[in-house]
LUMDRENTOR-970614 format. One record per residue: residue number from 1; chain; x, y, z of N, C-alpha, C, CB in turn. Coordinates in steps of 0.2 Angstrom, whole numbers. Glycine has a CB too. Layout:
N
{NUM; 'A'; {X; Y; Z}; {X; Y; Z}; {X; Y; Z}; {X; Y; Z}}
...
***
This chain:
64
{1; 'A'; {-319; -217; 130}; {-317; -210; 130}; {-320; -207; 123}; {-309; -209; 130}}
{2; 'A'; {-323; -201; 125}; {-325; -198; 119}; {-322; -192; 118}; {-332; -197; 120}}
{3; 'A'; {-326; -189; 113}; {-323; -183; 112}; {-322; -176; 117}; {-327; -181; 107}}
{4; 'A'; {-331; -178; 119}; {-331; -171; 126}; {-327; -176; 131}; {-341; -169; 131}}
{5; 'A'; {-322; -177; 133}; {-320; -180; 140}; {-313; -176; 138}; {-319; -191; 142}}
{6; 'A'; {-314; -170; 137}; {-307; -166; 137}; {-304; -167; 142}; {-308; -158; 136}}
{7; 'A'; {-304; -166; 146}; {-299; -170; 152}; {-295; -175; 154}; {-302; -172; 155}}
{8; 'A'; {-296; -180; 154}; {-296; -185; 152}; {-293; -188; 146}; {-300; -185; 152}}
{9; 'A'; {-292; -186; 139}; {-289; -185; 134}; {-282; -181; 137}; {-294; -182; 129}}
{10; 'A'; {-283; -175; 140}; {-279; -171; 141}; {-272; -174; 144}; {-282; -167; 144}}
{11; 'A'; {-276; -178; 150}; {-271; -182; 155}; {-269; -187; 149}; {-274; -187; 162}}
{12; 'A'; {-270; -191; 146}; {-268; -197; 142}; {-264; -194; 138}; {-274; -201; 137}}
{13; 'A'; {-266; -188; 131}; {-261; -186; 128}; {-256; -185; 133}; {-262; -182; 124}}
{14; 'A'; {-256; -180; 138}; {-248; -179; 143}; {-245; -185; 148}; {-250; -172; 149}}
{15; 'A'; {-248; -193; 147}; {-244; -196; 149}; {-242; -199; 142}; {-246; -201; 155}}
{16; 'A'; {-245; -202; 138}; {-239; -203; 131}; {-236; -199; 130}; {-242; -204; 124}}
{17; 'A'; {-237; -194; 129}; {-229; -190; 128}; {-230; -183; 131}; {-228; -189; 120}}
{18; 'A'; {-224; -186; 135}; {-223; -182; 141}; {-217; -176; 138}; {-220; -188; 148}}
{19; 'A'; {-213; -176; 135}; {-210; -172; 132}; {-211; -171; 126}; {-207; -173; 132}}
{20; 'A'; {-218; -170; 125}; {-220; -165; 119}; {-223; -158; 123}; {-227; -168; 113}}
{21; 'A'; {-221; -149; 120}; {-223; -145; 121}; {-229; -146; 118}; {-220; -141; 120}}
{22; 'A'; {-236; -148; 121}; {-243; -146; 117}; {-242; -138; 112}; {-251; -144; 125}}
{23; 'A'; {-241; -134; 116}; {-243; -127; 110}; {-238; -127; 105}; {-243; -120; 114}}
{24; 'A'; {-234; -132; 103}; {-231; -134; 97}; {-237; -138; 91}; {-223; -139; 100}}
{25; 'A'; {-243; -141; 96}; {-244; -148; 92}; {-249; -144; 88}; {-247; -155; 96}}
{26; 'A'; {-246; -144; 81}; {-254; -142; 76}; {-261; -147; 78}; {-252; -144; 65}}
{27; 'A'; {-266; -146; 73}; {-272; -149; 76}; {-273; -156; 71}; {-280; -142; 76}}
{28; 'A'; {-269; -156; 67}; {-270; -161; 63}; {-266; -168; 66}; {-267; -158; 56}}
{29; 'A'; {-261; -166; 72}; {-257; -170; 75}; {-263; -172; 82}; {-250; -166; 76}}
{30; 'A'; {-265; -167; 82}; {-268; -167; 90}; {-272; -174; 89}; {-273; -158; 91}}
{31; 'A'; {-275; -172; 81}; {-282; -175; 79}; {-282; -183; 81}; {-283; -173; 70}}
{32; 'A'; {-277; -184; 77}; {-272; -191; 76}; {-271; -196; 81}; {-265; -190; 73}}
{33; 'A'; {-268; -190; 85}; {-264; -192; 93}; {-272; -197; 96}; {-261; -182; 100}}
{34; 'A'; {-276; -192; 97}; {-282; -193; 101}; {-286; -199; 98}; {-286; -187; 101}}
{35; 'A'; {-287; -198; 92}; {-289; -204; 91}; {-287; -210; 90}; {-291; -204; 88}}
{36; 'A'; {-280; -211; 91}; {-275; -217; 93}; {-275; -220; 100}; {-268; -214; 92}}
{37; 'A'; {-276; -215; 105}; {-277; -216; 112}; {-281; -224; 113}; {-281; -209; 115}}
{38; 'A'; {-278; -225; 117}; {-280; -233; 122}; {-287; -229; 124}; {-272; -237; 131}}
{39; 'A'; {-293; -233; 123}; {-297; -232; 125}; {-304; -225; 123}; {-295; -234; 131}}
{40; 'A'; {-299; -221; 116}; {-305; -218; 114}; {-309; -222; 109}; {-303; -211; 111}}
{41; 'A'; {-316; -221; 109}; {-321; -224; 105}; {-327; -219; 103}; {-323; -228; 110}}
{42; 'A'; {-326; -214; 100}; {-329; -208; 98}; {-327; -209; 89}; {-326; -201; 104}}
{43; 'A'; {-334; -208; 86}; {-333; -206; 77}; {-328; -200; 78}; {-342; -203; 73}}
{44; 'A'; {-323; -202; 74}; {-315; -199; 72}; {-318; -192; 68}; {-309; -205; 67}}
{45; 'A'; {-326; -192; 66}; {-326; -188; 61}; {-331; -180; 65}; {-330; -195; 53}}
{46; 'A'; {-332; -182; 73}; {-338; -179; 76}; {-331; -173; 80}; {-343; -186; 81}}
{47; 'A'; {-328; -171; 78}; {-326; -163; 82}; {-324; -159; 77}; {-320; -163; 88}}
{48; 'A'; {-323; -154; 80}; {-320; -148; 77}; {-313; -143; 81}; {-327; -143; 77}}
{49; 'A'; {-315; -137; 79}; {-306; -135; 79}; {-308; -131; 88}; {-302; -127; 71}}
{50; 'A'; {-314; -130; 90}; {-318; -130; 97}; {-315; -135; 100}; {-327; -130; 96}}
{51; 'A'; {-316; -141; 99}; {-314; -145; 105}; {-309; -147; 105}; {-317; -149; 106}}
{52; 'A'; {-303; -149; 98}; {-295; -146; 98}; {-292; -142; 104}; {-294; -140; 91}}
{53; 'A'; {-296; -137; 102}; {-293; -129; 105}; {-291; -133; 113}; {-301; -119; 107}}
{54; 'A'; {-300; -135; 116}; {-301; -137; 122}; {-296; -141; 125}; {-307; -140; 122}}
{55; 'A'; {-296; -147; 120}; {-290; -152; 125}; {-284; -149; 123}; {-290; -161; 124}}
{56; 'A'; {-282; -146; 118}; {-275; -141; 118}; {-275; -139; 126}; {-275; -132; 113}}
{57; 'A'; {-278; -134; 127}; {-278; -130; 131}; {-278; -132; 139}; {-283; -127; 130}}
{58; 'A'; {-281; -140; 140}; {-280; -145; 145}; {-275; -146; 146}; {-282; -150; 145}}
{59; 'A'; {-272; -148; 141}; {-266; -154; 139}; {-260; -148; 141}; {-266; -159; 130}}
{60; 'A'; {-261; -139; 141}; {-256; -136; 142}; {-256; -135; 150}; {-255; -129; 137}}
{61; 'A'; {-263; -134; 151}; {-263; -133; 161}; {-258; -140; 162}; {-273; -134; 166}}
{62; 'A'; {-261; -146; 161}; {-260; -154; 164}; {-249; -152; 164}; {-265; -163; 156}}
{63; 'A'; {-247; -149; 159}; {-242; -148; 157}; {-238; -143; 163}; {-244; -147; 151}}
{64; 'A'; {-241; -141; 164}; {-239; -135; 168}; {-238; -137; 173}; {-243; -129; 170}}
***
């Protein structure tokens, strides 16, 4: 899993925790979460607050 697979990430973060409101999660948490994930493999040091926003923004649809 990389960084661009916002999707994907999206689903993962919303089955670990299924009862977190995403639009509560600052990006520092977001940051962490994601790169904890089972099977991401992407430099922890290669995104910005652009692609944050992105899988926020997944992770609120996937949520819906």
């Amino acid at each position: 899993m990389k960084w661009i697979d916002i999707q994907v990430i999206a689903d993962a973060l919303y089955e670990k925790f299924p009862d977190i409101d995403p639009l509560t999660v600052n990006f520092v948490d977001l940051h962490n979460w994601v790169v904890d994930l089972d099977g991401f493999d992407d430099d922890h040091k290669r995104t910005g607050e652009k692609i944050l926003e992105a899988i926020q923004a997944a992770w609120i649809e996937e949520a819906r």
